[in-house]
C-alpha positions in Angstrom: 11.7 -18.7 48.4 8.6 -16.2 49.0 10.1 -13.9 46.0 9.9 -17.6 43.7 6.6 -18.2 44.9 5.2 -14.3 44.0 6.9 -14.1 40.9 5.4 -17.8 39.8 2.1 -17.1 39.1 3.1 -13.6 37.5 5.0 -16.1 35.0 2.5 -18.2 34.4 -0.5 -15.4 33.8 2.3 -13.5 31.3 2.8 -16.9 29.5 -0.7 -17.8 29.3 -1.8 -14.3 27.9 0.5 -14.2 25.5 -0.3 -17.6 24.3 -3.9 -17.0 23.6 -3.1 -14.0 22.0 -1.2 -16.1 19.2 -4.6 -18.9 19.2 -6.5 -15.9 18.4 -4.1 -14.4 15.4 -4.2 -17.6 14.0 -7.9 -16.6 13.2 -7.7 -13.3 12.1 -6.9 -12.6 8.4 -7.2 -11.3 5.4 -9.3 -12.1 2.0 -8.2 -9.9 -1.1 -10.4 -9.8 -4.2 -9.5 -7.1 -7.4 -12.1 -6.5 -10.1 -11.9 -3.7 -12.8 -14.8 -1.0 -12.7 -15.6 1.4 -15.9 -17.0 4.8 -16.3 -17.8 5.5 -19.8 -17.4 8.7 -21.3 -21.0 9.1 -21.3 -21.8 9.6 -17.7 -23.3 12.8 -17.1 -21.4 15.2 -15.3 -23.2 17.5 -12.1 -25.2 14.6 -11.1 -24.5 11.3 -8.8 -24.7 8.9 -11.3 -25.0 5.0 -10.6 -22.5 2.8 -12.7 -22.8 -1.1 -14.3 -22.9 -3.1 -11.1 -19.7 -5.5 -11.5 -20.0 -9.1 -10.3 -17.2 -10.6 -8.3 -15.9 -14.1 -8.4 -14.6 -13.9 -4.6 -11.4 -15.0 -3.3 -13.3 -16.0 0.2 -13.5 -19.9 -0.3 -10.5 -20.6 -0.9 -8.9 -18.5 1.8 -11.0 -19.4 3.9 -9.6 -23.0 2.9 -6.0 -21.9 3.5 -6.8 -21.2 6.8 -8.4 -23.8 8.0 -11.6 -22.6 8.4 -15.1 -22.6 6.0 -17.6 -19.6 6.0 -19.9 -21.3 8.5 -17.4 -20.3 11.1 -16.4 -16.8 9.8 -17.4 -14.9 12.6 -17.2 -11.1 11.6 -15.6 -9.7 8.0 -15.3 -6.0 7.9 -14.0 -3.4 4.8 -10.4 -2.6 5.7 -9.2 -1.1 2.5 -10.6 -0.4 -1.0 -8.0 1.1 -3.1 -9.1 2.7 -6.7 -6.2 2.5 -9.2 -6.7 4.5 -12.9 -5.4 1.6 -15.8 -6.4 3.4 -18.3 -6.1 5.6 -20.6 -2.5 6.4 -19.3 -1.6 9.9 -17.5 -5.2 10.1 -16.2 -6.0 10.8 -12.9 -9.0 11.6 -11.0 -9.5 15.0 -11.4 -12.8 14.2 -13.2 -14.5 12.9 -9.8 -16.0 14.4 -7.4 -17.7 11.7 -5.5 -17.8 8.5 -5.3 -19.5 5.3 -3.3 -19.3 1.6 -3.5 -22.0 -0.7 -2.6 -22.0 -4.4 -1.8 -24.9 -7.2 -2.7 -25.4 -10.5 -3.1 -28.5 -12.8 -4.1 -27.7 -14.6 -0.3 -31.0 -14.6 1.4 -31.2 -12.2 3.7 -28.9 -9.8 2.6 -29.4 -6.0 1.1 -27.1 -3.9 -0.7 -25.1 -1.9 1.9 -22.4 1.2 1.8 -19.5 -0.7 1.4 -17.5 2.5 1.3 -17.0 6.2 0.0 -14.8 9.5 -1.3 -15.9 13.0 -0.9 -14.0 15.2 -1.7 -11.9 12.9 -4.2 -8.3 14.2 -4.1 -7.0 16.0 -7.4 -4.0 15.1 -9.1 -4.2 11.4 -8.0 -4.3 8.1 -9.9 -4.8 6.4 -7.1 -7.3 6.8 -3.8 -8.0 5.0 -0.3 -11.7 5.3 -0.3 -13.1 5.3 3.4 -14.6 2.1 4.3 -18.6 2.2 6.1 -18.3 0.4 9.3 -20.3 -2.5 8.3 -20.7 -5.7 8.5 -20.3 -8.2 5.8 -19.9 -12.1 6.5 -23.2 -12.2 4.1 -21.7 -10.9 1.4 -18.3 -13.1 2.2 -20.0 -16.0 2.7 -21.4 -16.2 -0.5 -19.0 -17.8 -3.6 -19.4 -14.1 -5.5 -20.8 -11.0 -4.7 -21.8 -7.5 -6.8 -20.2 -4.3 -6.4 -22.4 -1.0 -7.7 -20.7 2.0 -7.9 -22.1 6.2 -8.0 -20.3 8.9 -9.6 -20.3 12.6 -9.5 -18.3 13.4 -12.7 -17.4 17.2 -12.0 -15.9 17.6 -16.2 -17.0 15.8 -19.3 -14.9 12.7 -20.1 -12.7 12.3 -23.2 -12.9 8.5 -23.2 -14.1 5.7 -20.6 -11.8 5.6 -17.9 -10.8 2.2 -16.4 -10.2 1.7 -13.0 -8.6 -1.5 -10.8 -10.5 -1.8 -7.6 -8.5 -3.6 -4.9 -10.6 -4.9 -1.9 -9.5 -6.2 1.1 -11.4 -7.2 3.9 -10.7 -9.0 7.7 -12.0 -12.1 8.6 -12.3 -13.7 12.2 -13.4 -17.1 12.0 -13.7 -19.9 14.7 -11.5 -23.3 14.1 -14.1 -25.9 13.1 
């Protein structure tokens, strides 16, 4: 009888922890937005050189939507991956680059362009790269229906052509249930 009553509330704590643990992964998730960046042939090489900013059409509303949840209750949205694919022109990879950083902005009020993340060194013989995300953070930018993405160079060669790349963004959302 005294072992049922000790090992009673040890049940009930394990229980209860692991429940809230599942409340608070229903929360957590993930909004994925993809946009193509180009770097004409003309950059300069030897310099850090900024690109077109790109505007994005974020994928934020309506994920937020599918999770039943709005960006008045997104909580905290952080970088966890930006992946850089070459598309074109095929066989290239990014031995051209020596550097590279990504900024974030939006015309939200309140809200500045920030590192959203960076390369140096830039791997050779790649046509793909992880860049490292900055550890900021962005439920401005994610709150907003679009965003702009500005991108610097350091071209280390001269280009041939413009070189097109497929940025892949994904960020973490934790939101509150409404």
């Amino acid at each position: 009888m005294k072992r049922i009553l000790f090992l009673a509330p040890l049940i009930a704590a394990i229980l209860l922890f692991g429940s809230c643990k599942k409340v608070l992964g229903l929360f957590e998730f993930n909004v994925e937005d993809s946009q193509t960046i180009v770097i004409p042939k003309t950059v300069p090489f030897g310099q850090f050189f900024p690109l077109s900013p790109v505007a994005v059409s974020s994928s934020s509303t309506s994920t937020y939507a599918k999770n039943g949840t709005s960006a008045d209750y997104v909580q905290d949205v952080t970088l966890d991956k930006l992946t850089l694919a070459i598309t074109s022109p095929s066989g290239q990879n990014f031995d051209f680059l020596k550097r590279i950083d990504v900024y974030i902005s939006t015309d939200a009020k309140g809200s500045d362009k920030v590192l959203l993340a960076s390369l140096n060194p830039v791997p050779t013989g790649v046509s793909t790269i992880s860049l490292t995300p900055a550890d900021q953070k962005l439920d401005v930018f994610l709150s907003a229906d679009s965003y702009t993405l500005t991108t610097n160079v350091e071209i280390v060669k001269p280009l041939g052509q413009d070189v097109t790349i497929r940025a892949d963004e994904r960020f973490k959302v934790k939101a509150r249930k409404p």
